[in-house]
C-alpha positions in Angstrom: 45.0 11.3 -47.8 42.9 9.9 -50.7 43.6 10.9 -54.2 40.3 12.2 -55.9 38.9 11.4 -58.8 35.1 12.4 -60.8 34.0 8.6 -61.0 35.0 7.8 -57.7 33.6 10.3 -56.0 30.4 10.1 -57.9 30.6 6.1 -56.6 31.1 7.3 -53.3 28.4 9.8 -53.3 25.6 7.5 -54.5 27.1 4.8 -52.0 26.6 7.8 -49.1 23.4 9.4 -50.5 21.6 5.8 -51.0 22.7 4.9 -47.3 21.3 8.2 -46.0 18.0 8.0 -47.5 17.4 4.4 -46.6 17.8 5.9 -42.9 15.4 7.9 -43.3 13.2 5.3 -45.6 13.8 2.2 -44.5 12.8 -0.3 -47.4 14.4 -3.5 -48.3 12.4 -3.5 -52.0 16.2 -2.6 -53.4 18.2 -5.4 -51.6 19.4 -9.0 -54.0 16.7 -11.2 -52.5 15.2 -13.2 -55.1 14.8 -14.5 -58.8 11.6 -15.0 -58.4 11.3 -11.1 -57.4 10.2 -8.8 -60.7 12.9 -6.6 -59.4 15.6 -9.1 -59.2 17.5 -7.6 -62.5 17.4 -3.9 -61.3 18.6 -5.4 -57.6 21.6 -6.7 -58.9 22.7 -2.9 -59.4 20.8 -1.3 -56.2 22.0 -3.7 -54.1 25.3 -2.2 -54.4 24.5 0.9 -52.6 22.6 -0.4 -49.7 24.6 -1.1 -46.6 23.8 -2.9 -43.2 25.1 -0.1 -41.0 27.3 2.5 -40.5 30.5 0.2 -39.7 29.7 -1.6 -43.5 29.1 1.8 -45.2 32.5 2.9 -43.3 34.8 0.2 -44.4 33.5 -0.3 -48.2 34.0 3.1 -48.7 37.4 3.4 -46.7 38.4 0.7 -48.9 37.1 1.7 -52.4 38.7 5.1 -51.9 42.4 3.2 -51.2 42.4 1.6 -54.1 39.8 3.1 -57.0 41.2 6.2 -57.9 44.4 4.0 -59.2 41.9 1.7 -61.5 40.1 5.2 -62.7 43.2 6.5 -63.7 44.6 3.7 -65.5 41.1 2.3 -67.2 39.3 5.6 -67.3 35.8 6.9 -65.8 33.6 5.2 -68.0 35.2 1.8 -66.9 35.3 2.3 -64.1 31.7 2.4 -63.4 31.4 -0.2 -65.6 33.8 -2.6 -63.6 32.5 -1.6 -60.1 29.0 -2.6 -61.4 29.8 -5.7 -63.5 32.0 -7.1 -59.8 28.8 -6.1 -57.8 26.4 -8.1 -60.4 28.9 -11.6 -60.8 29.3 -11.0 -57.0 26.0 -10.7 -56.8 24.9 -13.7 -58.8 27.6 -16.1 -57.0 26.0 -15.4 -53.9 22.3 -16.0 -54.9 22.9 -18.9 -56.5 25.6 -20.5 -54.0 24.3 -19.6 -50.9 20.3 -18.3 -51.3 17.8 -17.2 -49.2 19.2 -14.4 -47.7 19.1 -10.6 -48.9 22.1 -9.4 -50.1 22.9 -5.7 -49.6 26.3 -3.7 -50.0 29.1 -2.6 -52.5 31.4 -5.3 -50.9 31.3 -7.5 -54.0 32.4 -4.5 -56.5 34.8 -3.3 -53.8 36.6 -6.9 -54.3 36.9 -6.6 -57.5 38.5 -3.2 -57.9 41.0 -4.2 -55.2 42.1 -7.2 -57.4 42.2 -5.2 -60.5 44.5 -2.6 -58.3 46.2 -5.3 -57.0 47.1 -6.9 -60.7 47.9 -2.9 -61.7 50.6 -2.5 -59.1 51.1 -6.0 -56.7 54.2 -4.5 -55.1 52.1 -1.4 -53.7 52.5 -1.3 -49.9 49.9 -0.4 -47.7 49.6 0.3 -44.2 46.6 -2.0 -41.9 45.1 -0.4 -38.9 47.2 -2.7 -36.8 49.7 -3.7 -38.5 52.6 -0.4 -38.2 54.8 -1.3 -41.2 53.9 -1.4 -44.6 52.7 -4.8 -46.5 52.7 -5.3 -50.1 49.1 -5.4 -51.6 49.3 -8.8 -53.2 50.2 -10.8 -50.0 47.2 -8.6 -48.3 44.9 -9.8 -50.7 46.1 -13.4 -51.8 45.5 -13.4 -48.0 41.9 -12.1 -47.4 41.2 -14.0 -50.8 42.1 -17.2 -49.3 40.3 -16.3 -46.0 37.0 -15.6 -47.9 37.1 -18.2 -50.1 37.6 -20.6 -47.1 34.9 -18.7 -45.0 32.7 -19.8 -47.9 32.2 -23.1 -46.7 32.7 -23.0 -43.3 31.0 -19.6 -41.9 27.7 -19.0 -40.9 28.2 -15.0 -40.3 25.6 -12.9 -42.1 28.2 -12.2 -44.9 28.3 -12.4 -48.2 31.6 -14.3 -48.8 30.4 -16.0 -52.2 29.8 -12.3 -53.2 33.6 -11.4 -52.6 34.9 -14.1 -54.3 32.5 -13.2 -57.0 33.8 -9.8 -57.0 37.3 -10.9 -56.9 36.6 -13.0 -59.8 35.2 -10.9 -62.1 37.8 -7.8 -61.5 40.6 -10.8 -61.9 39.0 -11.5 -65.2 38.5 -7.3 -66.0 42.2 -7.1 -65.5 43.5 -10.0 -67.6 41.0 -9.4 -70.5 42.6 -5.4 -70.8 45.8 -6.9 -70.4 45.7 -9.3 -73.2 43.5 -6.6 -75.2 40.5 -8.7 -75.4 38.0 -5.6 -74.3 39.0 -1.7 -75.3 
């Protein structure tokens, strides 16, 4: 079903092997809380392998493993842990300073951005949606969510972390145009 690749499943892993060991050890000292926090710089990387519950762990990785293996392929493993981090820290950052004062936890942010750099890679990919029994290209699925989080911004008050998706989207919008026009190698 999913096409495998080393970096992504070393991603994965971490995402599953961080999320079983905070089960076990429940500690919030890794979560995005605070600047004032000594740990703050390290937590806008361990952040990204927290997750809420098993529905959040489920659907960040059910994502990530739709669209990653593309970006690996096309950017390389090295990148690609680079990019999923650098989406999870702007992502991060958005968040904390647009909407503060609560932890932050999850690789939602870094999972936007590598479904926007996929997205850019290949916009007339179709997918399939749980509900939805036809296929749907991958840019009007995500110009669509986009526009949905970036709305839910301002106007939701749900315990998510929609600056941190916009973030993410951001930033793997910007990975994606700066290889394009050859401005990183």
């Amino acid at each position: 079903m999913f096409k495998s690749t080393p970096v992504v499943k070393s991603i994965f892993y971490a995402n599953l092997f961080v999320f079983l060991v905070s089960i076990i050890f429940p500690n919030t000292i890794f979560g995005l809380f605070s600047l004032q926090d000594p740990r703050f710089f390290y937590q806008l990387i361990t952040y990204q392998f927290l997750h809420a519950g098993i529905l959040h762990i489920f659907f960040n990785m059910l994502v990530f493993l739709s669209f990653a293996p593309t970006v690996e392929e096309v950017y390389g493993g090295r990148k690609m842990w680079i990019y999923y981090l650098l989406c999870g820290v702007f992502g991060g950052l958005l968040h904390y300073f647009l909407a503060p004062g609560s932890q932050l936890v999850g690789a939602s942010a870094a999972i936007w951005g590598i479904m926007v750099i996929f997205t850019l890679l290949d916009p007339d990919s179709e997918v399939f949606l749980f509900f939805i029994p036809i296929p749907i290209k991958i840019k009007y699925i995500t110009s669509i969510a986009f526009l949905f989080e970036l709305a839910s911004c301002f106007s939701q008050n749900d315990n998510v972390s929609h600056f941190g998706h916009v973030g993410g989207a951001l930033t793997g919008a910007s990975i994606f145009l700066l290889n394009k026009y050859k401005i990183i190698k």
